[in-house]
N, C-alpha and C positions, 0 to 999 in steps of 0.2 A: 559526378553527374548530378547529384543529389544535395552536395553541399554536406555542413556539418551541425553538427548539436551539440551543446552544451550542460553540463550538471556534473553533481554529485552523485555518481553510481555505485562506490564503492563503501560509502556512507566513511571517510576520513574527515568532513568536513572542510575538504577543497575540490576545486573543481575542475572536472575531466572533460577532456573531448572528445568527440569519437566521430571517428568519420568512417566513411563506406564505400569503396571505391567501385568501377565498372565492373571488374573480373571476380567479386564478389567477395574481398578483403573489409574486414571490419577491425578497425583497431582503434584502441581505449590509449589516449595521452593523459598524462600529467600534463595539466595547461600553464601548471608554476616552472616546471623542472625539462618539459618538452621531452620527459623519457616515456616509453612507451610501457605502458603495465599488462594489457594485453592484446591477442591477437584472436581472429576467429576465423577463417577460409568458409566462406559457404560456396556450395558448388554449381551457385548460380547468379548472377548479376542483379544490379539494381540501378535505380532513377530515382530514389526518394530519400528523401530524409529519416534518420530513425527517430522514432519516439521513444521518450522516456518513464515509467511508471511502474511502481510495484505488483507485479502481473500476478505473482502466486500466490503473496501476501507472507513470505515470509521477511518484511520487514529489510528489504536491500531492495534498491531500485533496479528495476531489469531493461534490457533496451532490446526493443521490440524493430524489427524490420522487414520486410514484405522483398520480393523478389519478380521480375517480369516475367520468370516460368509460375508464378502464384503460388510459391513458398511464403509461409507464414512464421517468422523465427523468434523465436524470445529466447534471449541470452541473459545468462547470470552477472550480476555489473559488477561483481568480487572476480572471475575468474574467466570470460566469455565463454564459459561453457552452455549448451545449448540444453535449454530447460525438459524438464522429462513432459512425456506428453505430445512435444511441438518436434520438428516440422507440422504446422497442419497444411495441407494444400488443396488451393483451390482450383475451378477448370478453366481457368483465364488468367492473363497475366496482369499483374496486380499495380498501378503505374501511379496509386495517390499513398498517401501518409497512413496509416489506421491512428483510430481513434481509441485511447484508453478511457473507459469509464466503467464503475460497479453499477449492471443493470438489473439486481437482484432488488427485487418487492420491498424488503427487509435493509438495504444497502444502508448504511451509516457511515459519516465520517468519524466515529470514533472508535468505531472496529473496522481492524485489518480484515477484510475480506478476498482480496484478492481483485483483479482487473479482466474488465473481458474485451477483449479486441473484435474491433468492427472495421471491415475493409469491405470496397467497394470491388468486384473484379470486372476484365473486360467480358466474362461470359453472361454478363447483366444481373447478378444475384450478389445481395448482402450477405457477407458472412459475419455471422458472430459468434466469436471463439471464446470459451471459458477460457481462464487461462490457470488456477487449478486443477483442472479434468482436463483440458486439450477437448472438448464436447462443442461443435458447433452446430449452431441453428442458420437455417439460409431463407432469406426473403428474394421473393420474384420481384425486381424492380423494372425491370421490362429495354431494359438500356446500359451499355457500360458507361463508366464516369473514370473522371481522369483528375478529380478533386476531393479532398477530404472530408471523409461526411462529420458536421456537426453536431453537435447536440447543446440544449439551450430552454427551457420553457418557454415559448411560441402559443403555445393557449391558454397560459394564466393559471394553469387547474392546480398545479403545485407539481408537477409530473414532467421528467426529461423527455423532450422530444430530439428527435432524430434528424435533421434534415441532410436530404441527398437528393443532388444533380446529374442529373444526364448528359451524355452531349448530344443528344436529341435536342434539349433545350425544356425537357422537362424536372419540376422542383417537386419531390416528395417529401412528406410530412410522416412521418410514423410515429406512435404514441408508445410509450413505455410503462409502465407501473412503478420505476424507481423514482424514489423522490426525489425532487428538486433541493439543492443546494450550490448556493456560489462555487466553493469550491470543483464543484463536480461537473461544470458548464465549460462546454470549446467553444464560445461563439464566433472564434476565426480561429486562421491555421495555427497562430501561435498565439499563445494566451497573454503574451507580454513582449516586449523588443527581443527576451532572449532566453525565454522559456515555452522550453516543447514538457517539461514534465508536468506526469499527471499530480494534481495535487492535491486527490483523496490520500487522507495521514500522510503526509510528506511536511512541505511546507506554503505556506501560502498567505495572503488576506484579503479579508471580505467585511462589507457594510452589513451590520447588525440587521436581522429584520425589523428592528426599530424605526429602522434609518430607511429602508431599501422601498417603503410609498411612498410616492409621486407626492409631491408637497408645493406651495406657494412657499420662498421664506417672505418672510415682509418684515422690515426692520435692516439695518445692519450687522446682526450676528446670526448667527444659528447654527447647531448643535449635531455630531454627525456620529454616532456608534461606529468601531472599526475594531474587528476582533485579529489577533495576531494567531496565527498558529506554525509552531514548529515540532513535528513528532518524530524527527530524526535519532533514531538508536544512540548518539553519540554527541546528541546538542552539547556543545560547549557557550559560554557564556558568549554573547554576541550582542552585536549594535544592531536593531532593525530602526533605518532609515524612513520615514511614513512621509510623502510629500501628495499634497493634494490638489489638484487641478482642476478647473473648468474647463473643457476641449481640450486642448494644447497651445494657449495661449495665457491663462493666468492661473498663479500660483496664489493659493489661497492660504497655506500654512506646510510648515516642513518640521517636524518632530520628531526624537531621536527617545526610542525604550530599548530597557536591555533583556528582557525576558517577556515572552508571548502572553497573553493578554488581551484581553475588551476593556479598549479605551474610550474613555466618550472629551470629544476634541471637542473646541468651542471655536469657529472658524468666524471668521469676516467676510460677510458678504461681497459679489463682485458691485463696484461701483457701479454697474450700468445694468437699465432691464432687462434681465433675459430669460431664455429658454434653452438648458444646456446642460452636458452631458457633465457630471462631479467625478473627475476619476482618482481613483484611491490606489499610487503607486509603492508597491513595498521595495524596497532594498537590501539584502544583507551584506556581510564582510566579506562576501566573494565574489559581490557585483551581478549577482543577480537579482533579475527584476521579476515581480510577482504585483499583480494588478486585481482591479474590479473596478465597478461603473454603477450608478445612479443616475438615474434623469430628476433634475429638476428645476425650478422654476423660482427666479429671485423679483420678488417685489412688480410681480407684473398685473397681479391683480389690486394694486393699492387704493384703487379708484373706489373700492368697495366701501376701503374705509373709507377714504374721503365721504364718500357718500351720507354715512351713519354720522361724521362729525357735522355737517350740515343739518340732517335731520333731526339729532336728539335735541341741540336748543330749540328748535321750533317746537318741538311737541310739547319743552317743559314749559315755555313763555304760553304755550295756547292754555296747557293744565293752570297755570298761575291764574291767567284769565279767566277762566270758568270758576275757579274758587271766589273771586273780590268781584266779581260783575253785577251784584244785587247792591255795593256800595258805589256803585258809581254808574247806574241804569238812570237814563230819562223818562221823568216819571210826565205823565199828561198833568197841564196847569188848569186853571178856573178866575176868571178874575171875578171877585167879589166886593161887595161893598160893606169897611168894617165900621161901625159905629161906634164911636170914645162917648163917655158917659158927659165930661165936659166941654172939649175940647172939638168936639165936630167929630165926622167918620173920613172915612179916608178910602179907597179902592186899593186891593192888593190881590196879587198871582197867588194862588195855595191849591196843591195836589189836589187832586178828584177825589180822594179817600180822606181828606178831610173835611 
């Protein structure tokens, strides 16, 4: 009913699938071998897709999945055993995706902290579950929702906001204290064509914040920071495929590294004016896809220059004038009459100061 998901849960460095069926059967494929690694019975059904993310923080990917009686499960992705702590349950049945992300003050992508699950229920309250402790906090959203709440920086402050719908047809905003980071942002239901994993310490990439202000380019090239990250227990040497896009229509460059990394690429502008989204597609050796996004702006203010190329000769040709103007001023004339000693006088023009 829910469809299926994709990833590495078992951290081998291939990639599993797991799907979840009505009568509440969750089962882990090898997607190379189609043999089954394991198996989980929950004793209650679902409609949703599972999410993938390091929930405890001990460094294996765990798949998290929600229930229409408003069971809340986090499974171990070595063994589908069902994590200590969880079932947590909510008083409505729970019919969207939950959302993984570290909503701790403190949260960092470079320590494991663990994940906390955020799910919307149909008795109108946010739940958000530690997923170390099993410890949830619940917000009064005033409506149930039947969609995945987001999160995203939405007011610029540096800080993960929340966003959640209604099917009233109301959009809430809630503010977090955790810091904002690429990696750490859902801004739709799947972060890429074919990743549902969370990609705090996993793997992933993201535009430097070098790169990530709003910019004119002007010229034909310009310059794009893109940091790689891979913090998988068991990285083995790989290819990361880096292709980079305008919308989904032009390809600006495609680069191949073999170890993670902040690369700074030197792209080619699009031939034509625009206003446009720059999307930063990663790839690895087992075909999944891992994304980020920049808005910017190629060569549309160029007028500006133009402008200044116009203006500086005029100003230096008027400065030139101002310097030579006292040798080439018309001076007022006088005609006078000059007298030669032998030869007669003669009338001639000569300056007023003579």
């Amino acid at each position: 009913m829910g469809g299926l998901v994709v990833g590495d849960v078992d951290g081998d460095m291939r990639v599993d699938m797991i799907v979840a069926d009505s009568d509440g059967q969750v089962t882990c494929f090898d997607i190379n071998s189609g043999n089954t690694k394991w198996e989980q019975r929950l004793p209650a059904s679902t409609s949703e897709v599972p999410q993938l993310g390091d929930v405890d923080g001990d460094g294996t990917v765990d798949v998290v999945i929600c229930t229409l009686e408003g069971a809340i499960y986090a499974l171990h992705g070595n063994t589908g055993a069902v994590l200590s702590n969880f079932p947590v349950f909510a008083e409505g049945a729970i019919t969207a995706p939950a959302l993984l992300l570290n909503l701790n003050r403190t949260a960092s992508i470079d320590r494991n902290e663990g994940l906390h699950i955020v799910v919307h229920a149909a008795d109108g309250f946010l739940y958000i579950v530690s997923g170390t402790t099993g410890c949830y906090e619940i917000v009064d959203i005033g409506g149930e929702s039947r969609a995945m709440v987001l999160a995203d920086d939405l007011t610029g402050r540096g800080t993960m906001n929340l966003v959640v719908v209604t099917t009233s047809g109301h959009v809430v905003v809630l503010d977090t204290d955790c810091p904002y980071h690429p990696l750490r942002a859902w801004p739709r239901r799947f972060k890429s064509v074919n990743c549902a994993t969370a990609n705090e310490n996993f793997v992933g990439v993201f535009v430097a914040q070098e790169s990530r202000d709003h910019r004119d380019v002007r010229g034909d090239r310009f310059k794009l920071m893109v940091t790689i990250v891979d913090r998988r227990l068991r990285r083995e040497l790989g290819i990361y495929t880096i292709a980079i896009f305008v919308g989904s229509r032009e390809i600006l460059a495609v680069s191949r590294f073999i170890e993670p990394r902040t690369v700074s690429l030197e792209l080619h502008s699009p031939i034509n004016r625009l206003y446009g989204t720059v999307r930063v597609v990663m790839s690895t050796n087992d075909g999944l896809l891992f994304e980020d996004s920049v808005t910017m702006s190629f060569n549309v203010n160029y007028l500006e220059t133009v402008k200044f190329l116009v203006l500086i000769p005029f100003l230096l040709v008027c400065g030139a004038l101002w310097f030579v103007r006292k040798d080439h001023e018309l001076r007022p004339l006088r005609l006078v009459y000059r007298s030669e000693r032998y030869g007669g006088g003669r009338w001639a023009y000569v300056p007023v100061d003579d």
